[in-house]
PLY file of the C-alpha trace (Angstrom):
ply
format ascii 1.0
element vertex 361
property float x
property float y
property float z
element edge 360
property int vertex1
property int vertex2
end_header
152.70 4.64 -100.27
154.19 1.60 -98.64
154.17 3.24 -95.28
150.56 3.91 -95.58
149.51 0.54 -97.08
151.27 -0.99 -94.07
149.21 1.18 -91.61
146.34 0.23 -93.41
146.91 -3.56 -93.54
147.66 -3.65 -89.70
144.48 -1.40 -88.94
142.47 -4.09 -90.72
144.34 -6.86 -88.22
146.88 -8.36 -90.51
150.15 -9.25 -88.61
153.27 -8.33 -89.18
153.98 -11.86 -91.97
150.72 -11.15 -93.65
151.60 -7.68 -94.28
155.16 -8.27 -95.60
154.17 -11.54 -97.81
151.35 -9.54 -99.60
153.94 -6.24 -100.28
156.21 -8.77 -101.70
153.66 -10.35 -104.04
152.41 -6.71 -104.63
155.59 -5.60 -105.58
156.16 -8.82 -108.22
152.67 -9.03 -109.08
153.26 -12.49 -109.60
155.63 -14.76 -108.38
156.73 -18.40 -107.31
156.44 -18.79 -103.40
160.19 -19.06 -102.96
160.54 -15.67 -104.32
158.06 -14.41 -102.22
159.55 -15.69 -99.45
163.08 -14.67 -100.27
161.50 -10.94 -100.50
159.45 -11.47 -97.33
162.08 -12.82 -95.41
159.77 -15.99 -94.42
160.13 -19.42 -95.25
157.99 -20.93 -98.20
155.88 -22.39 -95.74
155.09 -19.42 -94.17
154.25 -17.75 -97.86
151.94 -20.58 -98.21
150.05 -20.34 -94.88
149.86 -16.91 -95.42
148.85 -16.40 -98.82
145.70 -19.18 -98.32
144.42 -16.22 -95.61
145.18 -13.39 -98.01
143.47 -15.45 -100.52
140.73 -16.01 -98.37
139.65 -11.83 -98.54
140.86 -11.54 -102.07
143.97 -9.77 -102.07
145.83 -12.73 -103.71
145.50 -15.91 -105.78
146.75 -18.93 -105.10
147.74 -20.51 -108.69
148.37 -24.19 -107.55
148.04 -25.40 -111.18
151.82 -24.42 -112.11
154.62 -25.78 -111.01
155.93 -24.48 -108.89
153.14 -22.15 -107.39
152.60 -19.02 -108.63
151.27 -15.96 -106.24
149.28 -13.65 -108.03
148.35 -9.95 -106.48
145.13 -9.23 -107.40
144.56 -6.14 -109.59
143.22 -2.95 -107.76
139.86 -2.74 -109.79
139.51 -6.96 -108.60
140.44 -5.70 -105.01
138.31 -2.66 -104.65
134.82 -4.90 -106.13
135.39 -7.65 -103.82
135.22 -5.05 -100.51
132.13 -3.16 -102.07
130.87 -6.36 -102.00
131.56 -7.50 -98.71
130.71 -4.08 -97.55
127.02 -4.55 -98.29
127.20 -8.21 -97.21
128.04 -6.98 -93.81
125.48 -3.86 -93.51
123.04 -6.07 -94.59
124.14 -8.64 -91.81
124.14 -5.27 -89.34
120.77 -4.31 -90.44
118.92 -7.91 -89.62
120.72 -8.32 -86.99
120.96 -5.08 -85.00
118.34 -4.35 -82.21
117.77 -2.61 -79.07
118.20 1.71 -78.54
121.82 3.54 -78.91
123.23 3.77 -75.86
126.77 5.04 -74.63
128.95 2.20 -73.99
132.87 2.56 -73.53
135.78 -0.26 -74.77
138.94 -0.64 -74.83
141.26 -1.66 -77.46
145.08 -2.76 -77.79
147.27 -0.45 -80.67
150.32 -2.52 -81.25
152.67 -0.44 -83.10
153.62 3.80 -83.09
152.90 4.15 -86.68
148.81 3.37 -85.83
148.94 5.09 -82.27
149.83 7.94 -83.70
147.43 7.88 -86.54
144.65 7.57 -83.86
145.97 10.43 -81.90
145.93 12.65 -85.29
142.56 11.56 -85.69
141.21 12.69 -81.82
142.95 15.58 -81.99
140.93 16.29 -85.29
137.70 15.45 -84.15
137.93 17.32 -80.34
135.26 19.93 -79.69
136.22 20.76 -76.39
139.00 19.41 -74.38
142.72 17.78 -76.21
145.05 16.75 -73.26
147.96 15.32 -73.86
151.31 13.80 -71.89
154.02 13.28 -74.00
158.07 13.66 -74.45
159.07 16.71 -76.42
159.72 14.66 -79.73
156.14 13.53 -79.65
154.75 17.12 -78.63
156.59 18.02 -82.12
155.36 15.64 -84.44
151.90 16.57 -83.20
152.56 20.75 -83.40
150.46 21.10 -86.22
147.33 18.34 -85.05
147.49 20.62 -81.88
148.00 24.22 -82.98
144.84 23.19 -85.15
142.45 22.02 -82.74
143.56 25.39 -80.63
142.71 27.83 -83.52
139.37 26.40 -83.71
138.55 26.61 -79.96
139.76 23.39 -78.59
141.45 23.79 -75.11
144.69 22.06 -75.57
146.54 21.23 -72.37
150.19 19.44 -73.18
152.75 18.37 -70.68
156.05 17.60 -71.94
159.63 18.17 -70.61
160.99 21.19 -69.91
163.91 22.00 -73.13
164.81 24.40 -76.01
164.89 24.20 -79.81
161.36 22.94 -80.72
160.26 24.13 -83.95
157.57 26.28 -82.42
156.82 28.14 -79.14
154.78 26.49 -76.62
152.14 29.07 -76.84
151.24 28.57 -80.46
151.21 25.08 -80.13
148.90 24.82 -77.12
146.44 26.64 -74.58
148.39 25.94 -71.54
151.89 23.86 -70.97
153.41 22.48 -68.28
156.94 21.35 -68.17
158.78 18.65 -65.79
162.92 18.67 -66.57
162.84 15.09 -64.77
160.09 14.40 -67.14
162.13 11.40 -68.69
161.87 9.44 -65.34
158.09 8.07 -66.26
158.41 8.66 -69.91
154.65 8.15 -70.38
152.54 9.08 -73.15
148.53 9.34 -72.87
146.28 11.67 -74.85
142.35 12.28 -73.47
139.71 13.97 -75.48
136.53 15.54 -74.73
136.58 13.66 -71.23
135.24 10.31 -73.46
138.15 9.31 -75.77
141.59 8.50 -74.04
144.94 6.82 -75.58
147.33 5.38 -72.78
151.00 4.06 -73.22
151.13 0.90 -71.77
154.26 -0.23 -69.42
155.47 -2.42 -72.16
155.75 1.19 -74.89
158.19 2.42 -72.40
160.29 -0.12 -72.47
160.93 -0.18 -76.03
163.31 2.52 -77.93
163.10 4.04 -81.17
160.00 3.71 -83.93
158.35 1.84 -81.56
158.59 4.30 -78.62
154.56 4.84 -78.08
153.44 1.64 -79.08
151.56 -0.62 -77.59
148.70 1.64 -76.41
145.36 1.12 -75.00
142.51 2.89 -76.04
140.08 3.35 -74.33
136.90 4.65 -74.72
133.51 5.99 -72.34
132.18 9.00 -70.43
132.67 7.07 -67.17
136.39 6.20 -67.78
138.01 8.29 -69.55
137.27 11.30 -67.34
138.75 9.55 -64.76
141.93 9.17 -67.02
142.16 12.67 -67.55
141.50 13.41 -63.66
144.42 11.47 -62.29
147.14 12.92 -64.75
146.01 16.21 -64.01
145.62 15.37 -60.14
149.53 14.25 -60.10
151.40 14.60 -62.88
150.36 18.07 -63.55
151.14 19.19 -61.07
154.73 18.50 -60.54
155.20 20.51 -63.59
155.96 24.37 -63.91
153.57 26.68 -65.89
154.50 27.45 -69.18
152.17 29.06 -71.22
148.47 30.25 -70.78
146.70 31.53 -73.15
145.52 35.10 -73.36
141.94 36.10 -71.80
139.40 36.00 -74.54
137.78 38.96 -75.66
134.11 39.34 -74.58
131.46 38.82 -74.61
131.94 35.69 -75.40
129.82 32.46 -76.61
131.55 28.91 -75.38
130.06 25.94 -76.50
131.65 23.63 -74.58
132.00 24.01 -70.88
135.96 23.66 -70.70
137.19 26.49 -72.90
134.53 28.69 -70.47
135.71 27.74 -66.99
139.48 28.14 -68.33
138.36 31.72 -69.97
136.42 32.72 -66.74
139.23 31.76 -64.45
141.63 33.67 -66.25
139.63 36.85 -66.49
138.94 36.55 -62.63
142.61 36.44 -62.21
142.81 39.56 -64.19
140.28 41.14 -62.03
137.47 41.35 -64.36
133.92 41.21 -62.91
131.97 38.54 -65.07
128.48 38.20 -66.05
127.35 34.81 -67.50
123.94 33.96 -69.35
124.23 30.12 -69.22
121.94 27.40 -71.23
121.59 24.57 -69.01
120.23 20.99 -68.47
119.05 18.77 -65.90
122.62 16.96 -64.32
122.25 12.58 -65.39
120.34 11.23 -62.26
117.26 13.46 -63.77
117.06 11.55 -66.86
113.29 11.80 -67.23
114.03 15.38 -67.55
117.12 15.28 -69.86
115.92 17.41 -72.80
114.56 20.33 -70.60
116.60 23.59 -70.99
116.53 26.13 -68.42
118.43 30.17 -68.95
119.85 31.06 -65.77
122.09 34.44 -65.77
123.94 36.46 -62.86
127.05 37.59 -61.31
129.62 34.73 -61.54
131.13 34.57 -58.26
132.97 31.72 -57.92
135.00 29.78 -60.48
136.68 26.24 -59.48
139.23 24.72 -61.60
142.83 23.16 -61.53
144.09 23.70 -65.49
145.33 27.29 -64.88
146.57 28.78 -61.85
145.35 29.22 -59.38
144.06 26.36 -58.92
140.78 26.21 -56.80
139.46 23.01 -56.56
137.97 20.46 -53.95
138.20 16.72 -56.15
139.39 15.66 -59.21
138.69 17.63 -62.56
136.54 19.54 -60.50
134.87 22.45 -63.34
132.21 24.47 -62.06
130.99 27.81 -61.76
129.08 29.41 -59.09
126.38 31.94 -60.56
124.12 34.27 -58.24
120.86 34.77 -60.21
117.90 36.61 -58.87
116.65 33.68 -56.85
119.90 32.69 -55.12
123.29 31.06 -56.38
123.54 28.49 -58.56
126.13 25.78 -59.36
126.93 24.74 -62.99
129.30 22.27 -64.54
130.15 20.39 -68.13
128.32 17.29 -69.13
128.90 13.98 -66.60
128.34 16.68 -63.60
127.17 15.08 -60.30
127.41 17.58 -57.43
126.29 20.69 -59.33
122.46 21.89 -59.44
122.64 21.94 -63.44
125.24 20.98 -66.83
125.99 24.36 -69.04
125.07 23.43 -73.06
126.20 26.76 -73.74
128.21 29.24 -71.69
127.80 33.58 -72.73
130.94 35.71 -70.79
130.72 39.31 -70.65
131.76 41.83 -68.45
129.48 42.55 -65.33
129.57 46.61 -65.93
128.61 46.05 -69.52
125.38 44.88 -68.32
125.16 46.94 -65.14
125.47 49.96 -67.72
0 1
1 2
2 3
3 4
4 5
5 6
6 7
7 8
8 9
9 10
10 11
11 12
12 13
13 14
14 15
15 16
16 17
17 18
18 19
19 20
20 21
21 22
22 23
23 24
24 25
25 26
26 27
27 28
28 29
29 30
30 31
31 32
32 33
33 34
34 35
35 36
36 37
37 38
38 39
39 40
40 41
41 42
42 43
43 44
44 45
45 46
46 47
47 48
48 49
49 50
50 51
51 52
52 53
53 54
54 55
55 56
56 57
57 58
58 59
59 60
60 61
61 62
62 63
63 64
64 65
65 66
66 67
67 68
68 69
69 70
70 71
71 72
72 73
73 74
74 75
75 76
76 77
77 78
78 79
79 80
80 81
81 82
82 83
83 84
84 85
85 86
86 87
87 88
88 89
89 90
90 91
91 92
92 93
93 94
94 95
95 96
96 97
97 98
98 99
99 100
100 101
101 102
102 103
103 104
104 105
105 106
106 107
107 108
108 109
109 110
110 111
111 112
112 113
113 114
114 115
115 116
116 117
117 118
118 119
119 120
120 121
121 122
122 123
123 124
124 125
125 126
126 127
127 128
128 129
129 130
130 131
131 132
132 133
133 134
134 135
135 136
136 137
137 138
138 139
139 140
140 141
141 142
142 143
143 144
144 145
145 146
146 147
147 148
148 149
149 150
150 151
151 152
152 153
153 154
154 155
155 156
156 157
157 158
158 159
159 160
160 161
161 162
162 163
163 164
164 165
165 166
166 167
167 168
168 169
169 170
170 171
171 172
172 173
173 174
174 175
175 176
176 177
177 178
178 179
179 180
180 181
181 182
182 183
183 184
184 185
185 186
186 187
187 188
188 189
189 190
190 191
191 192
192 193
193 194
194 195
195 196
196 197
197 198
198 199
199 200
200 201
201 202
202 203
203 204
204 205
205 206
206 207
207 208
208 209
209 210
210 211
211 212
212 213
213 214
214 215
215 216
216 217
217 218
218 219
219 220
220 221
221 222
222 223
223 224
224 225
225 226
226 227
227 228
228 229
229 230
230 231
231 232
232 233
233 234
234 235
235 236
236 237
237 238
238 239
239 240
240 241
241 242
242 243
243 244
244 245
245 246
246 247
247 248
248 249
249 250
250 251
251 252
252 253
253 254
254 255
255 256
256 257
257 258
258 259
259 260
260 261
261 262
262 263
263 264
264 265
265 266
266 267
267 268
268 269
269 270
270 271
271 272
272 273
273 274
274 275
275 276
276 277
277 278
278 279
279 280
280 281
281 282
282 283
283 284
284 285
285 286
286 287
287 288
288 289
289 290
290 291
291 292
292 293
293 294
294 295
295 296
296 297
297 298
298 299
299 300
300 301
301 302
302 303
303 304
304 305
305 306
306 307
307 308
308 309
309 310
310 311
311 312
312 313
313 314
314 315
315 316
316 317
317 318
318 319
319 320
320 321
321 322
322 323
323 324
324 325
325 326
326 327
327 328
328 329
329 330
330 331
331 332
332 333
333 334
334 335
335 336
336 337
337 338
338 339
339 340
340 341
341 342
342 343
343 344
344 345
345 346
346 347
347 348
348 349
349 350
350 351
351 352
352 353
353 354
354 355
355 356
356 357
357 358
358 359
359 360
């Protein structure tokens, strides 16, 4: 429980102090300062300064009127009204204040310590529809097996590169769509996780230089569908490949339905490889610069003669996270690509694969 309180506290932006001095007064329920302190590992003054703050949101009281000063916890129930509370304070507050249309804006944040980077990485992983990419030493790779194989049994695309060694709990292949390993990988020791091509975690300079629990931490994250694509287009511009293939997964079985644009290209390339002749009915939009046409939705279908990519070998690409496919219809060919597309004629909203005798037949 402690662990998880403590990953709570800092998520709310407690430091370090704050979070020890209110696990020692939750652990005494009520105590003079210099006990505190003695459990905390702080001086009294520090118990002071730092209780008036955890005061200040209710997770303590101050009893000044005994000698010496008492810290109280407060009691769950206490605890759990005064954030309901506050909670409808502040969506009030949101809801007079808030104005102007949702639009996609990116950020980026600063994660201080493993136990929370990790915790965000679990939660990516969990939410990815389409894409889960992720550099990271073996160890890490391992801890996240299960977040991973996940995502991958639901459809996710999951592209890991680790280091290249023996003994993990689980083969590469269960764990992941396609690996790459690196046996020098320990000479950049970097850890960065991109999802979707709009959510991205990177390890900062300063992670790497630490050791132990605090391995992965500090982290940026970083957040936008003009960034974060361009995250996931360098690593797999270098870094992948300087690694060896590992595994890939197995063609799909078609026809298939792909509702994100990644899984398809991956899928197509593979069964190209394999020699199959592909036929793709594709649901498609206008690419961004014709907003004013946006929500228009155009069937185009064909022979799918060209398929450019650099996940799965071979690679056939001309610029970074190039994903496209080329499709001849009946009025000529046709280029298609996944959403944030700029050089193609149209974005895919939904990809159908099947084999190009099954409909010649």
């Amino acid at each position: 429980m402690t662990r998880s309180l403590t990953e709570a506290l800092t998520r709310w932006g407690f430091s370090d102090t704050e979070v020890d001095v209110y696990l020692a007064a939750l652990e005494a329920g009520q105590a003079p300062a210099s006990e505190i302190a003695d459990t905390a590992d702080v001086s009294r003054r520090h118990v002071y300064r730092v209780s008036e703050r955890l005061a200040e949101v209710g997770l303590v009281d101050v009893r000044d009127q005994y000698q010496p000063t008492l810290i109280r916890a407060t009691p769950s129930e206490e605890v759990a009204e005064i954030m309901q509370r506050r909670q409808k304070t502040i969506v009030t507050e949101i809801d007079q204040h808030r104005g102007g249309p949702d639009e996609p804006i990116g950020g980026v944040e600063v994660i201080k310590h493993t136990a929370t980077v990790l915790d965000r990485t679990r939660s990516l992983i969990a939410a990815a529809d389409e894409l889960v990419f992720v550099t990271a030493p073996a160890d890490l790779v391992e801890r996240l097996a299960e977040d991973l194989q996940a995502a991958r049994e639901r459809g996710v695309i999951v592209l890991v590169f680790t280091e290249d060694v023996a003994g993990l709990s689980q083969p590469f292949e269960q764990i992941a769509s396609v690996v790459r390993v690196r046996e020098d990988f320990d000479l950049f020791h970097q850890f960065a996780l991109a999802v979707d091509s709009f959510r991205a975690l990177v390890g900062t300079p300063e992670a790497m230089d630490h050791h132990a629990d605090e391995r992965f931490g500090p982290a940026l994250a970083v957040e936008g569908e003009y960034v974060t694509p361009r995250i996931c287009a360098s690593f797999l511009e270098y870094e992948w490949k300087l690694g060896v293939e590992r595994a890939v997964p197995e063609p799909v079985s078609l026809p298939a339905t792909f509702e994100g644009f990644t899984p398809a290209v991956v899928h197509a390339a593979l069964h190209r490889s394999a020699g199959t002749d592909l036929h793709a009915t594709v649901v498609t939009r206008p690419i961004e610069r014709d907003r004013s046409d946006r929500d228009t939705r155009t069937t185009i279908e064909g022979a799918v003669s060209a398929v450019r990519q650099g996940i799965v070998e071979p690679y056939r690409k001309s610029f970074l996270f190039e994903q496209s496919m080329t499709i001849d219809t009946d009025t000529g060919e046709v280029t298609v690509a996944g959403p944030g597309a700029m050089f193609e004629d149209f974005v895919a909203t939904r990809v159908t694969l099947q084999r190009g005798s099954d409909v010649d037949s």
